[in-house]
C-alpha positions as CSV (number, residue, x, y, z in Angstrom):
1,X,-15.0,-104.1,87.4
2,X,-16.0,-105.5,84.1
3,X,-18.3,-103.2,81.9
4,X,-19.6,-106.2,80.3
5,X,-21.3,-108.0,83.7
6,X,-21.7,-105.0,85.6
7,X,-24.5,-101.6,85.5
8,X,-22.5,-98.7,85.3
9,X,-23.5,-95.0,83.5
10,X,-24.6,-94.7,80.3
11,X,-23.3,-91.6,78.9
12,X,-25.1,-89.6,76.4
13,X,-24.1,-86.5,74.3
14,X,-26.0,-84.3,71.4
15,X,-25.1,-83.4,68.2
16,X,-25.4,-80.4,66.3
17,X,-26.2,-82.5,63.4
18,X,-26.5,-86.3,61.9
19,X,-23.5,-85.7,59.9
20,X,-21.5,-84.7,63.5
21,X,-23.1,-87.8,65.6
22,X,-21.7,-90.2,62.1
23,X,-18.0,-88.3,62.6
24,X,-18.0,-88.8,66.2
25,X,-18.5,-92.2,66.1
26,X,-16.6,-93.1,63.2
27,X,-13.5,-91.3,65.3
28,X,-14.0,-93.7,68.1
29,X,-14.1,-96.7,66.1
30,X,-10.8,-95.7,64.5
31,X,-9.4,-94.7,67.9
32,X,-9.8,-98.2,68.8
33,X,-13.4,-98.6,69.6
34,X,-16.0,-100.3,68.5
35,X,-18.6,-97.8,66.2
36,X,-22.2,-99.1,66.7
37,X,-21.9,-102.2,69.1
38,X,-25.8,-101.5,69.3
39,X,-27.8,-100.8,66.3
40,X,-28.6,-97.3,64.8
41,X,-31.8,-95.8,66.0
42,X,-33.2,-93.4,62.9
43,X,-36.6,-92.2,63.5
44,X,-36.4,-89.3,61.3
45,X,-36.9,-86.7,63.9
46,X,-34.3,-88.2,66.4
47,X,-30.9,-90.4,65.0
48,X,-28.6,-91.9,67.3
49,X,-25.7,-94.2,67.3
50,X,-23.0,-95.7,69.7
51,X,-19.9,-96.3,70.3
52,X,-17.9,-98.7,72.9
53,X,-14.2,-97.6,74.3
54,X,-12.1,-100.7,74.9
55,X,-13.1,-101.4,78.6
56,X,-16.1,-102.1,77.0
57,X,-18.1,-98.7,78.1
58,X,-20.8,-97.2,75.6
59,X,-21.7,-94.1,74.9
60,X,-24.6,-92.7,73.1
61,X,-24.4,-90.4,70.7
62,X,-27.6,-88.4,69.3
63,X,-29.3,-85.7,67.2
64,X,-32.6,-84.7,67.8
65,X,-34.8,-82.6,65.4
66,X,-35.5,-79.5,67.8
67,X,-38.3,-78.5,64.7
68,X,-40.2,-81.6,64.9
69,X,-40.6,-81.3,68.8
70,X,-42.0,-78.0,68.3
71,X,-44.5,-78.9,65.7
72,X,-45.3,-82.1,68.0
73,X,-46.0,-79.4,70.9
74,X,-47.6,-77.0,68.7
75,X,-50.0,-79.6,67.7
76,X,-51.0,-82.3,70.3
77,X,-52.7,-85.3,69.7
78,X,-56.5,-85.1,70.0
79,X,-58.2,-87.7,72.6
């Protein structure tokens, strides 16, 4: 089955921190990968980045600013 013409899983793991999702990926790329075949999503409050193994299936790799969801909660938007 080729990864490149066929839907499989996308698999998607957190982080601890932006500095862990960078080492992750960077690992991968040096294990023979390919570190960000998609391009780095940095919203501030959420920072992700990919990598792709080399039967061409991606993984996601993310961080997400558990602080900023609370305030987000804590404070909803009026209507």
């Amino acid at each position: 089955m080729d990864a490149k013409t066929t839907a499989q899983a996308l698999i998607c793991v957190s982080e601890d921190s932006r500095e862990a999702v960078d080492t992750t990926v960077d690992r991968a790329g040096a294990a023979g990968g390919v570190a960000d075949p998609s391009p780095i999503q940095d919203f501030g409050f959420i920072y992700a980045r990919s990598d792709e193994d080399p039967d061409a299936h991606i993984r996601e790799v993310i961080w997400m600013d558990p602080t900023a969801i609370n305030a987000d909660v804590a404070s909803p938007a009026q209507n």
